[in-house]
N, C-alpha and C positions, 0 to 999 in steps of 0.2 A: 578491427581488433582493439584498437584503442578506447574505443568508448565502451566495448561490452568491458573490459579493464575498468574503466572507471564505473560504470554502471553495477558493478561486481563487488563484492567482499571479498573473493580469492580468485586465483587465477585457476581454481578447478572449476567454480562459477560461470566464470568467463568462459572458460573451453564448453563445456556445456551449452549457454549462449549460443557461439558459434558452430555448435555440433559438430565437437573438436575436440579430442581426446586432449590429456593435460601435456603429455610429451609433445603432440603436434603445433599447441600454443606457443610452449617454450620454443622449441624450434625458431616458429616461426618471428617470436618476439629476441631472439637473440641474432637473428639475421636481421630485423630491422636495426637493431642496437650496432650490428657491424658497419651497417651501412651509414647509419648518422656517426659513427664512431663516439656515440655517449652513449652510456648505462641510461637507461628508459625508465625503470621499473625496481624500487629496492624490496627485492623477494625475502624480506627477513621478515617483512612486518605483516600482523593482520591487523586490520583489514589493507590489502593491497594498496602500496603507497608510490605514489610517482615520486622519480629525481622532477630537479628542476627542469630539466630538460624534456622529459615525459611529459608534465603538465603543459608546457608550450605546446608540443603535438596536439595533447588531446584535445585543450584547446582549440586549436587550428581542429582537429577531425569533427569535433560537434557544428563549429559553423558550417564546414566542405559538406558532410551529410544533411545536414536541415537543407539546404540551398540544394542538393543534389536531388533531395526527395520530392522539394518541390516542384524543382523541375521536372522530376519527372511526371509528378501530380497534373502540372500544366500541362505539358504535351500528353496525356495520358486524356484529359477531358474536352471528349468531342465538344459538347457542350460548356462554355467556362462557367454558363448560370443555372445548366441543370442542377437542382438540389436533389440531394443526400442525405437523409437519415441513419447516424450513430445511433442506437441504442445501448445504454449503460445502465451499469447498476456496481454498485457497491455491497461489499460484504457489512451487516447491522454495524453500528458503532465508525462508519465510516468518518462522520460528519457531515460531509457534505460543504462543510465551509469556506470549496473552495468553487465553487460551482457558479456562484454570478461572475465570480472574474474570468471564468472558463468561457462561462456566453459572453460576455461581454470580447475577449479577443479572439472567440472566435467571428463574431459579427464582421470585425476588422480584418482578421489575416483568411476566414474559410468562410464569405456569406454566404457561400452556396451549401453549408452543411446545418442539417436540422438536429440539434440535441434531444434524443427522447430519453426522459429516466425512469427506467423497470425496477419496481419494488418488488414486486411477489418474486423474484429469485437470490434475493438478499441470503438466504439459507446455503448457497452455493453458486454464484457467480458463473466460478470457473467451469460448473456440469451445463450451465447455461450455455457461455459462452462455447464448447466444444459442441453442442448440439444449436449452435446459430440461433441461438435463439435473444442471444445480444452481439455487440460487436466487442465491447472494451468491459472489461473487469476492474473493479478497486477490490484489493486482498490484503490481508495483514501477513502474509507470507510469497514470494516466491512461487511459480509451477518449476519443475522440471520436464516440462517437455518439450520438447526441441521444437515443435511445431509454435512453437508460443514467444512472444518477445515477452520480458519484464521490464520496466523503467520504474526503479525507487524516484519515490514522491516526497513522503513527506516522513517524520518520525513524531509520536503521540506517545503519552504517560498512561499506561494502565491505573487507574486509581477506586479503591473501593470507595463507594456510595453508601453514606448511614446517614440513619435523619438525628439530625441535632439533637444530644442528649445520650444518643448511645454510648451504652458500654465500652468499644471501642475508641470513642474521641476523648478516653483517657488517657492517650497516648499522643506522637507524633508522626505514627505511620501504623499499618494494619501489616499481620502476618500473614503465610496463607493456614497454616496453623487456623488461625481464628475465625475461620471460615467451614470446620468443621461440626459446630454445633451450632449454626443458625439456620435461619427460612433464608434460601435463596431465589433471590427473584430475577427473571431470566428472559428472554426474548423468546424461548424457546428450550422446550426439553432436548431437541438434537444437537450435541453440539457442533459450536462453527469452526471450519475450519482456521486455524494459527489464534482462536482468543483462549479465555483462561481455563477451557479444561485442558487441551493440550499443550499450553504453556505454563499453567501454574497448578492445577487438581491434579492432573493424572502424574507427572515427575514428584508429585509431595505424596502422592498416595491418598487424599484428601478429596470427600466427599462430604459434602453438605447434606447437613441432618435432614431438610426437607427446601424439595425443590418446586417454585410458583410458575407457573408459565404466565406471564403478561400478553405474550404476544406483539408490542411496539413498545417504542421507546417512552414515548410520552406513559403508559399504561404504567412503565416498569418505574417509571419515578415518582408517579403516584403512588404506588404502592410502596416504597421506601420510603416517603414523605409522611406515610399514614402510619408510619414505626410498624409494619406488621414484615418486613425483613430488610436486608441490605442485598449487595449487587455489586458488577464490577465494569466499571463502563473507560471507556476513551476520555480524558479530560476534555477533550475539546467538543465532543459529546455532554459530556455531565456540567461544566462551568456554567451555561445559562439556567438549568434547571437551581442550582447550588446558588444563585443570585439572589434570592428571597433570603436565604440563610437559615432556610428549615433545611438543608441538606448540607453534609459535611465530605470532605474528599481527601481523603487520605492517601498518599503514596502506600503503595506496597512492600514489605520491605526496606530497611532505612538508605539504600541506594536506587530504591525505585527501579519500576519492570517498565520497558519502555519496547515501543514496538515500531516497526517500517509499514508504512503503506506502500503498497505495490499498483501500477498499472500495467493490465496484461491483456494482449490482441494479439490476433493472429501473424507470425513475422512477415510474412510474404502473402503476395498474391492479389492480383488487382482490384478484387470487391474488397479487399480488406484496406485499402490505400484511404478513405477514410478517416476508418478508424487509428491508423498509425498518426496520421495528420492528428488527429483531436489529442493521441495520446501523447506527440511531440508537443503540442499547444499547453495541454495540463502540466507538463513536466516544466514546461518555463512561469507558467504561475503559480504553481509552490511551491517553486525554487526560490521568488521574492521573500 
């Protein structure tokens, strides 16, 4: 209870999570609160915030779970040097930068697990991953489905991409307003789920004059590089191509759109043991 809490924005999240209506949470988080006799959890605030005394628990819960898991990961493997094949893929604009530190500790705490990375389902992850056709998802939003664990990762700046000289870098930051009359260049005419048409086009009302399919990353900064449109990409995405300094990257908005990356696997169930393993692993390297 404690870490889907912390893992969580609200304690409707969290019940969710635990495939736990919002009343049964309470419940159940006001009898632990009787029991240590301190308030856990100050229900005023969003996003969900621990007393002093809450974060000691949760603390204590994420080592007693990690140590739990693995334990039972051990006694779970006949074999301790059979290896294991993860298959992942992340939604476009992931980055990926955090990926050698991922092999890297997994070599040390999981050698018996082989990392394979699936590009062709970058359009949808999460359709992949419910049709097994990966093990673990990176998403810029949350699932709701109970069959599913989430663990937030990491948080990135949505930032438009123009090449140096644009009309736009007459300013400090880009609107979504100003993205109604250009060539949009795009990974992809369908859009993905949690990036900027359903976080930024579709709530503005905001449709780009004319839309370029690329098809990859590299294609699409080419093509903004060559001034023939701009694009909307993850900073931690755009900042290596923007190094030359023919491309400019402007926050959105003068408080900047900023987004969660999510990792999400199957919650239970012993071929998925694994993947929770990799996804507990990713979750403590970019937390550093």
């Amino acid at each position: 209870m404690l870490r889907a809490i912390a893992e969580s924005r609200t304690l409707a999240d969290a019940a969710t999570t635990l495939n736990l209506t919002p009343s049964a949470l309470t419940h159940r988080l006001k009898e632990a609160e009787r029991r240590i006799g301190r308030k856990l959890v100050d229900r005023e605030h969003t996003p969900t915030t621990f007393t002093e005394a809450g974060r000691r628990l949760a603390a204590a819960a994420r080592g007693i779970l990690d140590e739990l898991e693995q334990a039972e990961a051990d006694a779970g493997m006949v074999d301790a040097m059979k290896r294991v094949a993860v298959r992942l893929s992340g939604s476009t604009l992931c980055g990926y930068g955090w990926l050698a530190g991922l092999v890297r500790a997994l070599e040390v705490a999981h050698p018996q697990i082989d990392l394979e990375v699936v590009m062709d389902v970058a359009l949808d992850p999460i359709g992949a991953l419910k049709k097994r056709a990966i093990d673990l998802a990176i998403m810029p939003e949350r699932t709701r489905d109970a069959r599913l664990r989430n663990v937030a990762l990491y948080r990135d700046e949505m930032v438009a991409v123009v090449p140096r000289g644009h009309r736009l870098t007459a300013g400090d930051h880009a609107e979504i307003r100003d993205f109604a009359d250009v060539t949009y260049v795009a990974n992809s005419t369908t859009p993905e789920i949690g990036r900027e048409y359903t976080r930024l086009f579709k709530p503005a009302g905001v449709r780009p004059r004319r839309v370029v399919q690329a098809g990859h990353v590299e294609a699409v900064m080419g093509v903004v590089r060559a001034g023939i449109g701009v694009t909307i990409s993850t900073r931690s995405t755009a900042e290596p191509f923007a190094a030359s300094g023919e491309l400019v990257l402007l926050p959105l908005t003068p408080g900047g759109q900023y987004l969660t990356w999510f990792g999400t696997c199957f919650a239970s169930g012993p071929d998925n043991r694994a993947a929770r393993d990799v996804l507990t692993m990713l979750a403590r390297v970019t937390a550093v």
